[in-house]
C-alpha positions as CSV (number, residue, x, y, z in Angstrom):
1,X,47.2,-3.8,-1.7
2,X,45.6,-2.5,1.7
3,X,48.1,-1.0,4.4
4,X,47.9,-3.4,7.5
5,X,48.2,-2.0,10.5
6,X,49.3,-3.5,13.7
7,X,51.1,-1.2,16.1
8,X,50.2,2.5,17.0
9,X,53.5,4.1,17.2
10,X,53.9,7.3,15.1
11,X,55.0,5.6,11.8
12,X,51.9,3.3,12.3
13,X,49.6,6.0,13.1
14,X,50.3,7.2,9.6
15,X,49.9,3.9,8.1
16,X,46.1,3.7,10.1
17,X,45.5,7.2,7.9
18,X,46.6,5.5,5.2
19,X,44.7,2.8,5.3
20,X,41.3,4.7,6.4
21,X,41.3,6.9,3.7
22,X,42.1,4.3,1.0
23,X,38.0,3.9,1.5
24,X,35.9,5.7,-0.9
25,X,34.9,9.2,0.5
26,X,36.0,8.5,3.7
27,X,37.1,11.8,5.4
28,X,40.1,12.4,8.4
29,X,39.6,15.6,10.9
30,X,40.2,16.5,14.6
31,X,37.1,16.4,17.1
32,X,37.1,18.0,20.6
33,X,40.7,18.5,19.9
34,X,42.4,14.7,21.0
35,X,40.2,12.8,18.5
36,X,41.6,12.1,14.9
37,X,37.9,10.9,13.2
38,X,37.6,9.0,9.9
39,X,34.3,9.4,8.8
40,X,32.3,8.6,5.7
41,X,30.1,11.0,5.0
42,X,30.2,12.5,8.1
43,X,30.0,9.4,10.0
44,X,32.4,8.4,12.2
45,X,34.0,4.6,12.0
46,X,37.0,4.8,13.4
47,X,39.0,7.0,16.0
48,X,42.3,7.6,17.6
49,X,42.9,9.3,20.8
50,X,45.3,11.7,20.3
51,X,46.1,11.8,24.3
52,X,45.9,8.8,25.4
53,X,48.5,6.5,23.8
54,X,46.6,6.7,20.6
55,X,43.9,3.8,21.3
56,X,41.8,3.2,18.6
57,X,38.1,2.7,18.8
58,X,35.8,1.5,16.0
59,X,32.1,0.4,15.2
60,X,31.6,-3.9,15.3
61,X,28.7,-5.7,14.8
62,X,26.4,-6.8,17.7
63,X,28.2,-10.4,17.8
64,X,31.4,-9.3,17.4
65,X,31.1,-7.0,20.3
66,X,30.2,-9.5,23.0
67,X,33.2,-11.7,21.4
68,X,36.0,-8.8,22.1
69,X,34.9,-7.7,25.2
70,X,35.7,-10.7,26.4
71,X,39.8,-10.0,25.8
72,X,41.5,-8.3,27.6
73,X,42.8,-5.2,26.3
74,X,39.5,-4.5,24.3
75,X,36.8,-2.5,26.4
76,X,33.6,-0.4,25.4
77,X,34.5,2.6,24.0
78,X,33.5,5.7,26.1
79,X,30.2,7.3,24.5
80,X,29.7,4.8,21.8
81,X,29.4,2.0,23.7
82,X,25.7,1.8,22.8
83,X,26.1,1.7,19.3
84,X,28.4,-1.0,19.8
85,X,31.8,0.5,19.4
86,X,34.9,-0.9,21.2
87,X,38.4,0.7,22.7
88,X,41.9,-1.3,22.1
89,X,44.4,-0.1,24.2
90,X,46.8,-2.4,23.0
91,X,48.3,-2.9,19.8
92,X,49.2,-6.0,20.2
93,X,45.6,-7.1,21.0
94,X,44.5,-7.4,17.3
95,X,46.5,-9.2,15.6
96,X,47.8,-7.5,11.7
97,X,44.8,-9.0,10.0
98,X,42.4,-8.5,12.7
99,X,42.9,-4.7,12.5
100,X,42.1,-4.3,9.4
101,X,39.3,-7.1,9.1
102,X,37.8,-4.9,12.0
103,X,38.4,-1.5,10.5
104,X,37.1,-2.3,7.2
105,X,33.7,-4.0,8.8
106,X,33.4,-0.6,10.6
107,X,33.4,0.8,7.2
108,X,30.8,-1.4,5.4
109,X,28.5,-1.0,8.9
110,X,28.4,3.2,8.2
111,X,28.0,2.6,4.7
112,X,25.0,0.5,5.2
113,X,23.1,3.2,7.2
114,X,24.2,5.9,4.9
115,X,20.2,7.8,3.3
116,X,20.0,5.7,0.0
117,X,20.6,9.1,-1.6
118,X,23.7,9.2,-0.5
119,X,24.8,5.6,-1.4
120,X,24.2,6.3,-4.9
121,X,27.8,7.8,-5.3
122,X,29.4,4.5,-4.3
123,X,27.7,3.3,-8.1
């Protein structure tokens, strides 16, 4: 059974990792030394600021994106933002099954633009 995860306090950071890296190939490192990356195959779908109260940001489809923007708490995350990938500063403004509805669908969105050579090792 998938880890939910719902607030980003230190034992729920661990259970974000957790749940991440429960996705086939998916990776975890440290970029520009505040951002804890999960990528698959080298491409990044979710973060967590390390220094600044550990807001997530992931990747959402073109719909979803107008739809969060519009609550507050949820804002265009700084450099992605064009690639449609939002900021929640807030825990609390996801709710448990929301988080990882989201997170997941930030998954299967890098997975889909993976080179189809490198989608043949999810067969």
């Amino acid at each position: 059974m998938p880890v939910s995860v719902y607030k980003l306090n230190k034992m729920d950071l661990e259970q974000l990792q957790d749940y991440c890296l429960q996705f086939p190939f998916t990776d975890m490192d440290v970029k520009w030394d505040h951002l804890l990356c999960f990528t698959l195959k080298g491409k990044m779908f979710c973060t967590v600021s390390l220094d600044e109260d550990n807001q997530v940001s992931f990747k959402v489809t073109k719909e979803a994106y107008e739809e969060l923007l519009q609550r507050e708490g949820i804002s265009p995350a700084p450099y992605l933002w064009k690639n449609t990938w939002v900021r929640i500063a807030r825990s609390n403004v996801l709710k448990q099954e929301e988080w990882n509805y989201y997170i997941r669908t930030a998954y299967l969105l890098v997975k889909a633009k993976l080179l189809k050579r490198d989608q043949f090792d999810f067969d």
